[in-house]
C-alpha positions in Angstrom: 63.6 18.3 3.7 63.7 16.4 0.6 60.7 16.5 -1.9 60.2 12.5 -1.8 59.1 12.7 1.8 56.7 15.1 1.2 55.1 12.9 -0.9 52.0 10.6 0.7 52.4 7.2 -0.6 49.7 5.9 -2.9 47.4 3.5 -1.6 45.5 1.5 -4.6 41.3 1.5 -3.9 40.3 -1.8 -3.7 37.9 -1.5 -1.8 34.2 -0.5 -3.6 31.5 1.9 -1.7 29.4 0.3 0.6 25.6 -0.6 -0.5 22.8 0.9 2.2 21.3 -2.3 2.9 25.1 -3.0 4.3 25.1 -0.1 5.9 21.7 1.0 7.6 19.3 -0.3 9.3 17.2 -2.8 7.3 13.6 -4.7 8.3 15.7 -7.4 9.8 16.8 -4.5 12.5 13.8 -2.6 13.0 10.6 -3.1 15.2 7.8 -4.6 13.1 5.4 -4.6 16.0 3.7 -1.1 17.4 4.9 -0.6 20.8 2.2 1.6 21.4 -0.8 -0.1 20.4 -2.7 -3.4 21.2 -4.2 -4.5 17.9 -6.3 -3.1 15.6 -8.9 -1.2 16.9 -12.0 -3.4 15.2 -12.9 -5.9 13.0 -13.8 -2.8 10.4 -9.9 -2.1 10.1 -9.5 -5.8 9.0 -11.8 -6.6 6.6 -11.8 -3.4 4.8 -8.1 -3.5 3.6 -8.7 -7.4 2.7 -11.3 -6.1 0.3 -9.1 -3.4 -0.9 -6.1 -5.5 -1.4 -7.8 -8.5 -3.0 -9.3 -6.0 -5.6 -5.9 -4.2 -6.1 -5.2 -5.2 -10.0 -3.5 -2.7 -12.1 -3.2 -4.0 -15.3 0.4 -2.8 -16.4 2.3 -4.4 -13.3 2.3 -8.4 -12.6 1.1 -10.1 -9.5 5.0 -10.1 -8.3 5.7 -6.1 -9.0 2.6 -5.2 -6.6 3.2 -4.5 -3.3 0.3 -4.2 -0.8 0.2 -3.9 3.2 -1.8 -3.0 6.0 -1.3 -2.2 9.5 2.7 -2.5 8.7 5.5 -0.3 10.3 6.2 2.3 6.7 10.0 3.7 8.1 10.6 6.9 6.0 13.3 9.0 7.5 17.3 7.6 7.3 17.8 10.0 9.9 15.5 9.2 12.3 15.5 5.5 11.8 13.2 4.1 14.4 10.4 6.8 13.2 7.8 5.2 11.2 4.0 5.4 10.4 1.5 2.6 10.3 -1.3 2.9 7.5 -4.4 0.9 7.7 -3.3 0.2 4.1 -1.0 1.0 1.3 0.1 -0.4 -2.2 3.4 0.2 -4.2 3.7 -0.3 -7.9 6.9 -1.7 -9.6 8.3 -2.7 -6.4 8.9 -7.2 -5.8 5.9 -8.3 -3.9 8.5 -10.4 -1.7 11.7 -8.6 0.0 14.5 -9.1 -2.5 11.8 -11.8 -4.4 12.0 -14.1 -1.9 11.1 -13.0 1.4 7.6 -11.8 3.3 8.7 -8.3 4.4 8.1 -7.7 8.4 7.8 -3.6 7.8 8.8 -1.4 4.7 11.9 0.7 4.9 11.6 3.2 2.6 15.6 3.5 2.2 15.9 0.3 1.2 12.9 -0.5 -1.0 13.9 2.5 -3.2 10.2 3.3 -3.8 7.6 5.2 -2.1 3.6 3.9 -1.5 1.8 5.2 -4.5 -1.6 5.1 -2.5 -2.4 5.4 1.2 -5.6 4.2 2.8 -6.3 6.0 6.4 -9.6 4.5 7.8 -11.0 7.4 10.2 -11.6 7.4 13.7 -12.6 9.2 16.7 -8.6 9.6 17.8 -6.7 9.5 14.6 -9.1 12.1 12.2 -7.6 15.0 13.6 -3.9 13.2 12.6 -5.2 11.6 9.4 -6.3 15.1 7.9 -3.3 17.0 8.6 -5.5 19.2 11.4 -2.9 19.0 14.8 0.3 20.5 14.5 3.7 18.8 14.9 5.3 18.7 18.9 8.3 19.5 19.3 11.3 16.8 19.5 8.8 14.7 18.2 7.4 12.5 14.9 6.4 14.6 12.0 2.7 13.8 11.5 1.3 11.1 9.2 -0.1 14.2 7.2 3.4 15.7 6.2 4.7 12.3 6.2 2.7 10.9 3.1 2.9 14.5 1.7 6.2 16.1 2.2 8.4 13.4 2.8 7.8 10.3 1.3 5.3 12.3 -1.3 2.5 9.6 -2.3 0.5 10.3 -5.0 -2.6 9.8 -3.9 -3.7 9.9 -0.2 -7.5 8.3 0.7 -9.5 8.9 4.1 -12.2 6.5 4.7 -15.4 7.3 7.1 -17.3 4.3 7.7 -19.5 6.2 10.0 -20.5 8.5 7.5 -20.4 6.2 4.3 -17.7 9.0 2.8 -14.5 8.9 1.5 -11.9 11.6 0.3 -9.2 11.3 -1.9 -6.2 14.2 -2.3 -3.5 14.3 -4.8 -0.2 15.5 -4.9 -0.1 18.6 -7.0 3.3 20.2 -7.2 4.5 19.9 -3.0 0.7 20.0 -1.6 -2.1 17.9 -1.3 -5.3 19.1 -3.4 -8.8 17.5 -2.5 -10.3 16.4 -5.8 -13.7 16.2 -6.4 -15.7 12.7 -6.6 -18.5 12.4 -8.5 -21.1 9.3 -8.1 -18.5 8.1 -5.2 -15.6 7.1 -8.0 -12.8 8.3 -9.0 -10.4 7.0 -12.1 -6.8 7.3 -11.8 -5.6 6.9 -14.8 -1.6 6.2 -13.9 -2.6 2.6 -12.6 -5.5 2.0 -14.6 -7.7 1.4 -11.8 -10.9 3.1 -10.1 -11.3 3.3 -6.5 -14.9 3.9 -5.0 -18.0 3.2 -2.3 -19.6 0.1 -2.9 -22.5 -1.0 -1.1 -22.1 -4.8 -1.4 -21.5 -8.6 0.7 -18.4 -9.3 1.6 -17.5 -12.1 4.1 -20.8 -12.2 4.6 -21.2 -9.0 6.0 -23.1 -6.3 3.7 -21.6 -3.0 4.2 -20.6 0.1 2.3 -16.8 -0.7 1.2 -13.7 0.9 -0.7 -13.0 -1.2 -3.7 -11.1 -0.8 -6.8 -12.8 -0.9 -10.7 -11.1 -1.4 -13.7 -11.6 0.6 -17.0 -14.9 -0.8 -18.0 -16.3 0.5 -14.9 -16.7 -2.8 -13.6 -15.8 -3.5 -9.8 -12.6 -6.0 -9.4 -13.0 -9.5 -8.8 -12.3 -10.8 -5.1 -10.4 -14.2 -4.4 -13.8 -15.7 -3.5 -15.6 -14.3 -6.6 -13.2 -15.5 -9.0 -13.8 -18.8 -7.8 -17.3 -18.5 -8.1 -16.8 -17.5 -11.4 -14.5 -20.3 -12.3 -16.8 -22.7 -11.0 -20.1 -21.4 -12.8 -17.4 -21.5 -16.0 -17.0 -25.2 -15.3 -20.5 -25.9 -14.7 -21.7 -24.6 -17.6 -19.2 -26.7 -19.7 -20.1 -30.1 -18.5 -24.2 -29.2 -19.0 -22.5 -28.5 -22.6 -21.3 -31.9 -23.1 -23.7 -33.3 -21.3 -26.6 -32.2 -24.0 -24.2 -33.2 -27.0 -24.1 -36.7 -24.8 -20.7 -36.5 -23.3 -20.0 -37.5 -19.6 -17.4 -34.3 -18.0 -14.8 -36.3 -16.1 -14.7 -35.2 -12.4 
């Protein structure tokens, strides 16, 4: 046999690699409703992550590299594509705020967004505590538990549980590959890689007083909610035209 047909002919690449939002499944193919579950169990599980995402504020990342969610599908394994979790409320840092900066995302698909949540919010109840603090044991052939989810797999930093029933909160952190359950003085805690507090405030908010999750900022001071900084703004304004009114100036309306 001669040596030239040995020979496999060349074939030039043309052709670059695939990207994964080409290739797998994106938001666009996934569920974004829970099959399982009517609705949000109360009205509790909807104002609480309002106040925690109005009051979200880190200082080093703009308004458009802050992502925040509640009650949203979180798909984490590339694997098992149609597994997901559904926190009562999470925030990523450094990540657009819209999908690709231009769209309102429908889950979060961990593959594609390239970044995991850096906080997780679980408000407890009667049937999820058991889940939320990592106390049932994973069935076989099925989901891994939200527990080794936020820990092991996608690895958020910081991992909250909320008890509205007993005004108490805990907060564990990622400390080489296992949660750790720090200690909270005076119902706050600093983190100092967002620049941003998180504690129990006993406080109004849509009208209804309540004990509450909020954020702070360095000065200890408690974050300013969309309604407050209107307030604020307004008082601002006020206080101006009474200026120029005593130095005999009408404020144009």
């Amino acid at each position: 046999m001669h040596a030239h047909l040995l020979e496999k002919p060349f074939i030039p690449q043309t052709l670059q690699p695939r990207s994964p939002k080409e290739t797998l499944p994106t938001m666009y193919d996934l569920p974004s409703e829970n099959q399982e579950e009517s609705g949000l169990p109360d009205d509790f599980h909807y104002f609480q992550p309002q106040l925690l995402r109005e009051t979200f504020q880190p200082p080093d990342y703009s308004s458009d590299q802050v992502y925040v969610a509640s009650d949203l599908n979180l798909y984490y394994d590339v694997h098992k594509p149609h597994w997901y979790k559904r926190p009562d409320w999470f925030a990523a840092v450094g990540v657009p705020r819209l999908y690709e900066g231009q769209e309102l995302r429908m889950s979060y698909v961990i593959w594609q967004e390239g970044v995991a949540p850096y906080v997780v919010v679980e408000l407890l109840s009667e049937s999820t505590e058991k889940e939320d603090l990592g106390q049932i044991v994973r069935e076989i052939n099925k989901p891994p538990t939200k527990w080794r989810v936020y820990e092991q797999i996608l690895r958020v930093p910081y991992y909250i549980v909320f008890s509205r029933d007993e005004d108490k909160f805990r907060i564990f952190q990622l400390i080489g590959w296992r949660y750790h359950e720090l200690e909270i003085p005076e119902n706050r805690l600093w983190i100092s890689e967002i620049k941003l507090g998180i504690g129990l405030w006993s406080g109004n908010y849509q009208k209804i007083t309540h004990k509450w999750l909020r954020w702070y900022d360095e000065q200890n001071n408690w974050l300013p909610t969309t309604f407050e900084k209107q307030q604020k703004a307004e008082q601002r304004a006020e206080r101006l035209a009474t200026q120029l009114r005593v130095l005999g100036i009408e404020p144009e309306v």
